[in-house]
N, C-alpha and C positions, 0 to 999 in steps of 0.2 A: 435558569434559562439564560445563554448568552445573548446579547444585545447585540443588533444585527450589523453593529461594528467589528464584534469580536467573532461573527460568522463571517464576514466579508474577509477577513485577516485570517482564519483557516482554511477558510475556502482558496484564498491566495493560494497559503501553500501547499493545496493540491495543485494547485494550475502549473506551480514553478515544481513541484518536484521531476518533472523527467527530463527535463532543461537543466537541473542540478547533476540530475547522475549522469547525464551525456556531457556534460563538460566535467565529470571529476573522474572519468572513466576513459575518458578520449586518449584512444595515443596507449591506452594499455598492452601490454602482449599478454600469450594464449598464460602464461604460469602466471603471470601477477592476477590474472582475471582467476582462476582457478584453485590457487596456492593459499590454503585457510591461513597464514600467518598467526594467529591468534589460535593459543587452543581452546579448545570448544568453541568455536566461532564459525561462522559461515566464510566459504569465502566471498570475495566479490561477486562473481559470477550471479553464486547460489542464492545471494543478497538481492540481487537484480530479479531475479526469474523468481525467487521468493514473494518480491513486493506485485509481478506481473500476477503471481495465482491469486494472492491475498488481495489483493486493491478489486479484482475482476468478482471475485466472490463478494466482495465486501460492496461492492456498486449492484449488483442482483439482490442483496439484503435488503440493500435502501429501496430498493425498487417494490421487491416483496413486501415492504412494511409499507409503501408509501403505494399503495396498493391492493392492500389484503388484509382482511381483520383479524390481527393480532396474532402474525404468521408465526410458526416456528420455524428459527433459522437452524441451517445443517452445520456446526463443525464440521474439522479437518483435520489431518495430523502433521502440521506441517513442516514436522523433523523428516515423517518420513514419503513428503512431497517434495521438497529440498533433496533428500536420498535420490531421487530419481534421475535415469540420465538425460533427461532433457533440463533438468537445474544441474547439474553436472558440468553440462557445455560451456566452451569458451566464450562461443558465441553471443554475446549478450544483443548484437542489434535486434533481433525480432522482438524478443521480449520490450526490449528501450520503446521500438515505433509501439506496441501494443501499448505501454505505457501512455506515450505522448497520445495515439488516440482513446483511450480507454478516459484518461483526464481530461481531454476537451467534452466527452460528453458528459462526465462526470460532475464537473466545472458549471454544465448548460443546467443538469437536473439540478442543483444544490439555489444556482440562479434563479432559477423559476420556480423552485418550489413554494406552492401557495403557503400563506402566514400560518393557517390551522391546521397543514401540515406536519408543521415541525415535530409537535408531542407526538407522535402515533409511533408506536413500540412495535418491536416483538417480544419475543422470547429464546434467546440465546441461551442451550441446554446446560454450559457451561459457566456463562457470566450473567443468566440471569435477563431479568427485565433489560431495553435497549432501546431507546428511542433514536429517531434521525439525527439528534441534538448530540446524542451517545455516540453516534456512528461519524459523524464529520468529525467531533474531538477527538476520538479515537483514529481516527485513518491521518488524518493532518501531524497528527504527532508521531502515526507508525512512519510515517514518509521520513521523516526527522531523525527519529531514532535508526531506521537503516541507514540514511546518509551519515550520520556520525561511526556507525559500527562498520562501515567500506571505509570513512578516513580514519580509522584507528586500524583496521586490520591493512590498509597501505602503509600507514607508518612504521607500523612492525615488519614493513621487509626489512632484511640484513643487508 
């Protein structure tokens, strides 16, 4: 169980991640936002509108577990959620504001959740048992790992 220093410090970095991708995103155009540079990789875009489906699913789990005894959470496929053409789009601000508000209430639940909260699981069909404890480390580091894999796959323009 982390020590409610080392939740204060992932909980940050949900608060900072859509303030991360609007400033490493700013000033893109429509093919850099689009253009998977990386193969097998996402592109930026898809990266963006990826984290808006996953984070939005991923805040109705917490909710669902920190609410319901011992829910079972729904998987997704999210190769072929990304395939879609609304993660297709260049477009990334709606996704971004969904972000920026999706994270301040996200932010507010993780703040206020009562101390005997924390352990209360679900059942994730895929990965098994998942407590809220599971689900902040988990989403703090997914935020992390898409920022790293949009600044590699801009590096790799030619």
């Amino acid at each position: 169980m982390p020590t409610s220093s080392e939740r204060q410090q992932l909980i940050e970095a949900l608060r900072a991640l859509p303030a991360q991708l609007e400033s490493l995103t700013a000033g893109l155009s429509a093919a850099q936002l689009t253009t998977p540079y990386l193969a097998g990789e996402w592109s930026v875009a898809q990266n963006i509108h990826h984290l808006a489906d996953s984070h939005m699913n991923a805040y109705i789990r917490c909710k669902l577990i920190a609410t319901e005894g011992h829910p079972t959470l729904k998987p997704y496929d999210q190769d072929r959620w990304a395939a879609l053409p609304d993660a297709q789009h260049a477009d990334v601000r709606v996704s971004l504001a969904l972000l920026r508000a999706l994270h301040q209430r996200w932010v507010l639940f993780w703040e206020r959740l009562p101390g005997e909260a924390w352990a209360r699981s679900g059942l994730h069909p895929e990965n098994g048992e998942v407590s809220l404890d599971d689900q902040l480390r988990l989403y703090a580091a997914h935020g992390l790992g898409h920022l790293d894999q949009i600044t590699r796959t801009l590096a790799a323009q030619p």
